[in-house]
N, C-alpha and C positions, 0 to 999 in steps of 0.2 A: 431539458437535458436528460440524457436519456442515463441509468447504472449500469453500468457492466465496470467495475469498476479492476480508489485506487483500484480502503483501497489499495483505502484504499489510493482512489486517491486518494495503467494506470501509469504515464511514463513518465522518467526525469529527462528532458530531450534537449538538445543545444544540438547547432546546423556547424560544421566545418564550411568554412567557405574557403572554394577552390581558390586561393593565393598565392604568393610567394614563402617560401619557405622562412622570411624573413618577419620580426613582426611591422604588422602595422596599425600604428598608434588613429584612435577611432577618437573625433568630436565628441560632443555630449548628443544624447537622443535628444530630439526636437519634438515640437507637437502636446506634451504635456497637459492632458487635460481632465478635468473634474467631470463625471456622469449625472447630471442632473434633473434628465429623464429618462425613462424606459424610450431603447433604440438597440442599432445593432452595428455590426462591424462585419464588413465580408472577411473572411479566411481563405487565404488562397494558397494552392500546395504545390510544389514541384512534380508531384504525379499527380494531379489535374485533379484531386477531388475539393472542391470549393464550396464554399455555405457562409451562411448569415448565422452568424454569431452572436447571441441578445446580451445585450449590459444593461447593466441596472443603474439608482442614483446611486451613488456612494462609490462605484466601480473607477478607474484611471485610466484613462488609456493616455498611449504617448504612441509614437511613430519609430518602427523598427530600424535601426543602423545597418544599410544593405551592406552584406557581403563581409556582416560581422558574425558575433559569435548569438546564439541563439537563447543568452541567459541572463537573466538583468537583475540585478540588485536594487529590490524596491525598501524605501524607507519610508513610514509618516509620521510625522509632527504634527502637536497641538499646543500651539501659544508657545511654541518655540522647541519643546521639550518632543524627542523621541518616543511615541508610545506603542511603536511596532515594524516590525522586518522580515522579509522574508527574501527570497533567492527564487524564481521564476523559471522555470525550464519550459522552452516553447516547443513545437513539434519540429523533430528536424529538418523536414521538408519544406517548414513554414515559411514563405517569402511573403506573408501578408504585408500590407505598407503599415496596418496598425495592430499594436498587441494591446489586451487587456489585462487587469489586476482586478480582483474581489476580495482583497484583504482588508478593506476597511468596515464591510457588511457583514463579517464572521461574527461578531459579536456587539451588544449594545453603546454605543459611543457616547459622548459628551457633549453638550455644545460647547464649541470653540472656532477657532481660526484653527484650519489644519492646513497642510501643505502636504508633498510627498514631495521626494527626492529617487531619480531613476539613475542608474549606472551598467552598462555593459559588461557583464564579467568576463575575463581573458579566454580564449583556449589558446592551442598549439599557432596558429595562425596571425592573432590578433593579439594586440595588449586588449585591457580596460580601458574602456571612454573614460570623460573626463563625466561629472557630476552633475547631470540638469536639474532646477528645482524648478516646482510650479506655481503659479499664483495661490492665491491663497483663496482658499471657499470656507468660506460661513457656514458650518453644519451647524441649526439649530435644532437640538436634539428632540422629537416630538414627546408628547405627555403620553399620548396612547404607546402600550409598551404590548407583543404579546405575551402571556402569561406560559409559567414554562408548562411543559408536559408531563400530566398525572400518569399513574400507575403503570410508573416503567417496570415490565417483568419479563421473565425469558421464558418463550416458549421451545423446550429443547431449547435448543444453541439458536435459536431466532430472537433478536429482540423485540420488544413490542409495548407500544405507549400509545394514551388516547389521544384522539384530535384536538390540536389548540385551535379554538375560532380563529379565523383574518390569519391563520401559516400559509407560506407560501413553499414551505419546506421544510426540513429538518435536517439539522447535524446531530450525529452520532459521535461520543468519545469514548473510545474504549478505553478501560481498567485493565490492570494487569499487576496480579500478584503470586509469588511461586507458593508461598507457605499460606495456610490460612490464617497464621497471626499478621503476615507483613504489609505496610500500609500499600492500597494499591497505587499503581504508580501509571499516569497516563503510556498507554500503549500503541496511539494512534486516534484517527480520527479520519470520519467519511463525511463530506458533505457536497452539496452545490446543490442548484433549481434542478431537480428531477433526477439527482442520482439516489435519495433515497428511494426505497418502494413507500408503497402506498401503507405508512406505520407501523414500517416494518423491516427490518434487516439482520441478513444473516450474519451472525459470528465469522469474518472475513477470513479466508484460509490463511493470506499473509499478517492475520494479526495470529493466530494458532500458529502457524509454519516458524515464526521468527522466535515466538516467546515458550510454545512446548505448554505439556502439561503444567496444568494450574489453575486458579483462580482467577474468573473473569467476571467484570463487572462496568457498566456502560452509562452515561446519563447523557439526556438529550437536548439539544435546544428547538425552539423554534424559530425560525426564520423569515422575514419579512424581504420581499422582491423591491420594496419604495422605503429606506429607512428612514427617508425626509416626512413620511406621512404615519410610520409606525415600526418602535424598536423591534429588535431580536428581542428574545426573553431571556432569562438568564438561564443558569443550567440547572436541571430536573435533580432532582432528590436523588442519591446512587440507586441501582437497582438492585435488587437481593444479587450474589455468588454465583456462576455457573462455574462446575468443576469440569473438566474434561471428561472423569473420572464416570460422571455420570451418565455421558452419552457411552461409556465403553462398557460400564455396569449395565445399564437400561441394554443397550444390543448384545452383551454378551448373553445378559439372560434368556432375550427371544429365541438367540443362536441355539441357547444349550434346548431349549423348549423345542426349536425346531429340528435339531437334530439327534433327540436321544432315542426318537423312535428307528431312526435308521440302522439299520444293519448294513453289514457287508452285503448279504444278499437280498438286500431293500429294492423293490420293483421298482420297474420305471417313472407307474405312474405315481408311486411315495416319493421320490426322487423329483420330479417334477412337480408334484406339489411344495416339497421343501423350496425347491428356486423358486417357486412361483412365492412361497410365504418372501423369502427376501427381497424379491421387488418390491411386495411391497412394505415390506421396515422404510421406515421416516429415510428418506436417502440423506439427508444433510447429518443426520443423527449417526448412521454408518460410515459418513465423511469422515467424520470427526474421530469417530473409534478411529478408522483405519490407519488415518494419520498419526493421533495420538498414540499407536501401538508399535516401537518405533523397533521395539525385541520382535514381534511378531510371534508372540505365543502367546496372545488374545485372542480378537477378533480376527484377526489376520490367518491366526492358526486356522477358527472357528471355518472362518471360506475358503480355504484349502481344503479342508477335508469334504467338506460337500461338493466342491469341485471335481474330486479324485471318482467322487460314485456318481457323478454325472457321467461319464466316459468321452468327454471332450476332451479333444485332443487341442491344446493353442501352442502356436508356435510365432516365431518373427521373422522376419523377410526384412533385411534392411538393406539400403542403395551402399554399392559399393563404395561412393566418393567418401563416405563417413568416416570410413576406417574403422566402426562399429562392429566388434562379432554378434552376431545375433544371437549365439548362443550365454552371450552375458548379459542377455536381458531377462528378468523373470517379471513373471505380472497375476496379481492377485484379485479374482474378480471374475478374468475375461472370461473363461469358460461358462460363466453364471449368464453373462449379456447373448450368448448364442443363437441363435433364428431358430425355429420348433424343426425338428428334422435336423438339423444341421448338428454333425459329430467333429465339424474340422472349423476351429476359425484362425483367422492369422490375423496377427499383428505386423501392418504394416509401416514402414518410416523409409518414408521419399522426400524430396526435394519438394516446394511448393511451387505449384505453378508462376504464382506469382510472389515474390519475396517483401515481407512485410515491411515496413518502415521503421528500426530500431531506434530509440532514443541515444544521443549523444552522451549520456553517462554511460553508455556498457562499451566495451571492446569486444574483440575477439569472438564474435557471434556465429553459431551457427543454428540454423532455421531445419526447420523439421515439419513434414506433415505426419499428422498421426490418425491415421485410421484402424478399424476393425471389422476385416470382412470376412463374412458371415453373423454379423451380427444382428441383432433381432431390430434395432433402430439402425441402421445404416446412415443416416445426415449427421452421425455422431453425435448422436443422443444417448447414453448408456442406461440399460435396465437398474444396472449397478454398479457402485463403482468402483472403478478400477485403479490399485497400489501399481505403481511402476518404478522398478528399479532398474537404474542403467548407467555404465560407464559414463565417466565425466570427459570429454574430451581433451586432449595432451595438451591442448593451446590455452584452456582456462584453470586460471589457479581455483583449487574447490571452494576454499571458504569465501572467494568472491563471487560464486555464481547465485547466479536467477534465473531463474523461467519465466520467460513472459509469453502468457497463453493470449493469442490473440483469438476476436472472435469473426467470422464468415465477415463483416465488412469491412476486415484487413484493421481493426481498432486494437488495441489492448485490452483486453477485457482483466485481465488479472494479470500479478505480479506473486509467483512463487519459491519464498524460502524455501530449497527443498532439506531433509535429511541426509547431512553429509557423512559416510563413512568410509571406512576402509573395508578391501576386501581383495582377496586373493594377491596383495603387494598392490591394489589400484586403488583409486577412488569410486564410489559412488553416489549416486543422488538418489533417494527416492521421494516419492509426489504423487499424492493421490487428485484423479478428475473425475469428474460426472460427463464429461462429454469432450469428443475431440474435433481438434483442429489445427490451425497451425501454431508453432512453440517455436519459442527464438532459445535458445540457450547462450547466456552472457554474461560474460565475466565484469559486475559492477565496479568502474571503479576507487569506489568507497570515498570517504572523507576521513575516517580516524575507526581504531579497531581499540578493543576491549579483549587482550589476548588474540583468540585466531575469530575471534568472530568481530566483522565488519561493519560498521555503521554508513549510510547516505550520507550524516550530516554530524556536525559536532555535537550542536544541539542534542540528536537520537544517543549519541555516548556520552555526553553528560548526565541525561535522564536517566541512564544506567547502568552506570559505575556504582560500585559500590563503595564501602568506605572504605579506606587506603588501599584505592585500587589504582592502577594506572591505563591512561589512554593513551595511545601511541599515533599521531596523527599519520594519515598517507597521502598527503597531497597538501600543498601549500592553502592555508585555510586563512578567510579574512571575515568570518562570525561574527558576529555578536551572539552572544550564547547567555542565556536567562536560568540561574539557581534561585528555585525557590526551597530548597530542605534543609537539613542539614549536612555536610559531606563533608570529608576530606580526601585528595583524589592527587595525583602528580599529571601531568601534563607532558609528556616527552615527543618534543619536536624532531628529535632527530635533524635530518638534513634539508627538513621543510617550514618553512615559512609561517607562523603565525602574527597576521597584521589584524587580526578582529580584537576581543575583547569580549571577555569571561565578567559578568556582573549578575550581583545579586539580584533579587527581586524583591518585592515589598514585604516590608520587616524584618530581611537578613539585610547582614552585612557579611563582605569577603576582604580575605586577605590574603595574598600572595609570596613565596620566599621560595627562590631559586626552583621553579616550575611546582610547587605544590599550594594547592588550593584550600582553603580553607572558610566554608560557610557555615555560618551559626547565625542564631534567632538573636534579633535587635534585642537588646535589654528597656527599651524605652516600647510600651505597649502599642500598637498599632490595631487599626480595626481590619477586620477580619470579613472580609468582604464574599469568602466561600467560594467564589469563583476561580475555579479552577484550568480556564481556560484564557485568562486574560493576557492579554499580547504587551504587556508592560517590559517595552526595553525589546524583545525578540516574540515574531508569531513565527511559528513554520507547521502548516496544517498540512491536510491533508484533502486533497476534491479533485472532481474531475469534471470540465466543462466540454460537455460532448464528445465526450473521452479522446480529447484532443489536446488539453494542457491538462494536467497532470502532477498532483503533490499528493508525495506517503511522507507524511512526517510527524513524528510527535509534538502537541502542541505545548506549549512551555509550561 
């Protein structure tokens, strides 16, 4: 499988099926069955792009409820007892006759008797199915385990760890903490067969985009393709702190290095060597700044001004159906990506030829191609990269939007929180890219908010809430939701629905009174098993399998 990821995993996606406006109550899914050797499953799509799909043992697969809803509620059991769950988003287009699950392969298991249980979760069209369960399979867990992975360290904002013999992959879990005293707190996590690189991955823009300046810190697993012949390993030692601070430090410094010889009357070819020095600065290292500078009197300031004694002129060109002024878009960068000769480029946003496939959690989307001509890489590759600020459209509420950057083979290659502000009495976005192409712009719509900022899942706003802080759900939620710290938090349902269930995790206990929540440390000593990724009671990860199914979620 291939990364461009979440994630990353990167889309949350459910199909509307064409029906009566009335609901219609759906059977239980059929088919239910245990992976017990390496095979495959074809994938078949409403716009005709089809493939062989590989599962592994330990993988589920069941048979899709035609002309249901595109989201399934997966459960597993061992020796009776729930020890993980998660919620399934399929591609919207997906009419395959069978979907898969790889939630049981994420981490090292037990031998037992397990089972899963599948259910159809409602949209506007359908109810929920009724509950299928499965036979029951024998994991007997092997003795061969792989061992986790040594000397996780950050290279810049890239992380990096050595090779475990017999891996057949790696997951990645980010950390995430605002202070450098406060404990980190999982941020996410990237995994599946082939969506890492080759031991190595970048600091995810949507784990920076979502959390902001701070403290970041990552550990790894390894991963095993056969878990019937050999475990995942368990999770890698933390890795030293990266600050944000330090890719904005480190490039501000080149900046000033490279610009303090310039004068107003600095020649061309000084000028020219200046842009020439900042292609080549670390590009993911100048991401990072650029983003991370959210005042823009850093780095931000820094390429503006060398911009200004290049004498390029950028401007935007946007399609009229937008309703977009061109003149309220600014962009930071462009002038720098220019063609040798070339004093004019423009920023273009059209309509795409072909309109991408959006996932069923967003509404209100509008798509965009984004090029830049006269630019020195023209296939939208940028020398550098480019800040984009631009009107948020009337139709999306701001603090629910995303950007979903797809890439040349119509996939989602990223998912972007952008910087939401105000300006001139409007909304803005802004979102830094290395390279363009088509962008969906779409209003997510959320599970539960923390003030004005919006969570996927309940799960991702329980993980960060603070103490007596309140979550405010936005959609009728039926969770299971896993606390492992300690907190106290309110719950305010409002005029929606909560059928799931808020539980502790191993060694808290919770306690409930008229919507406030309340976890603390068992008083009777438990072991401490360090594992910080364990799907006891609730998993919701994060992977992408050929960036075709798709989860951004923090893991419990």
């Amino acid at each position: 499988m291939k990364k461009r990821l979440i994630s990353t995993a990167l889309a949350l996606c459910m199909v509307l099926a064409m029906m009566p406006a009335a609901f219609a109550a759906s059977s239980a899914p059929t088919g239910l069955e245990w992976v017990e050797k390496p095979g495959e499953i074809q994938k078949e799509f409403t716009d005709g792009e089809n493939y062989p799909e590989k599962i592994y043992p330990g993988y589920v697969t069941f048979d899709r409820i035609a002309d249901g809803s595109n989201v399934y509620k997966i459960e597993f059991f061992k020796d009776g007892e729930e020890v993980a769950q998660s919620t399934y988003h399929y591609q919207a287009t997906d009419k395959s006759a069978k979907c898969a699950a790889a939630l049981f392969v994420e981490e090292p298991r037990e031998s037992g008797d397990y089972k899963f249980t599948v259910q159809m979760v409602e949209n506007d069209q359908v109810e929920e199915s009724e509950v299928a369960t499965s036979e029951v399979w024998h994991y007997e867990a092997p003795e061969a385990q792989l061992a986790p992975p040594n000397n996780v360290q950050w290279d810049g904002s890239t992380a990096r760890w050595e090779a475990v013999d017999g891996a057949d992959d790696y997951m990645v879990v980010w950390y995430f903490a605002a202070t450098e005293e406060e404990e980190p707190k999982i941020a996410g996590s990237t995994w599946g067969f082939g969506e890492v690189d080759n031991l190595q991955l970048t600091l995810e823009d949507w784990v920076i985009e979502e959390h902001g300046e701070g403290y970041y810190s990552f550990k790894i697993r390894a991963l095993s393709e056969d878990v019937t012949k050999i475990r995942p390993s368990e999770l890698s030692e933390m890795s030293p702190v990266y600050h944000t601070d330090q890719a904005a430090q480190g490039i501000e410094s080149s900046l000033e290095e490279i610009l303090k010889d310039l004068e107003e009357d600095s020649s061309k070819d000084a000028v020219d060597a200046a842009v020439e020095a900042v292609k080549n600065l670390d590009k993911e290292e100048l991401r990072v700044a650029m983003a991370a500078d959210q005042e823009n009197d850093g780095v931000t300031a820094q390429i503006q001004e060398l911009e200004k004694k290049t004498g390029v002129t950028v401007k935007s060109s946007v399609e009229d159906d937008f309703g977009i002024d061109e003149k309220q878009i600014t962009l930071v960068g462009a002038a720098l990506n220019a063609a040798e000769g070339t004093q004019n480029v423009t920023f273009q946003v059209s309509k795409p030829e072909k309109e991408a496939v959006v996932p069923g959690v967003y509404e209100d989307t509008i798509q965009f191609d984004f090029q830049l001509e006269g630019a020195e890489e023209p296939e939208g590759k940028l020398a550098v990269p480019i800040k984009i600020t631009m009107p948020i459209p009337e139709d999306i509420t701001p603090e629910n939007l995303r950007i979903l950057h797809y890439s040349a083979d119509g996939k989602i290659e990223e998912i972007i929180l952008p910087y939401i502000h105000p300006k001139d009495g409007g909304w803005y976005a802004t979102f830094v890219v290395t390279h363009f192409s088509t962008f969906a712009f779409a209003e997510s719509k959320g599970a539960a908010a923390i003030g004005e900022t919006p969570y996927d899942t309940l799960q991702k706003a329980v993980d960060a809430v603070e103490n007596d802080g309140t979550i405010t759900l936005l959609a009728d939620c039926d969770e299971t939701v896993t606390i492992s710290r300690e907190v106290r938090f309110t719950l305010d349902k409002g005029e929606y629905a909560f059928t799931g269930k808020i539980q502790a995790g191993t060694g808290y206990h919770i306690t409930e009174k008229d919507g406030v929540y309340t976890v603390e440390k068992d008083t009777t000593p438990v072991e401490d098993n360090d594992d910080d990724s364990s799907s006891s009671g609730s998993s919701t990860t994060f992977f992408r399998m050929l960036a075709v199914t798709v989860y951004r979620y923090p893991l419990p």
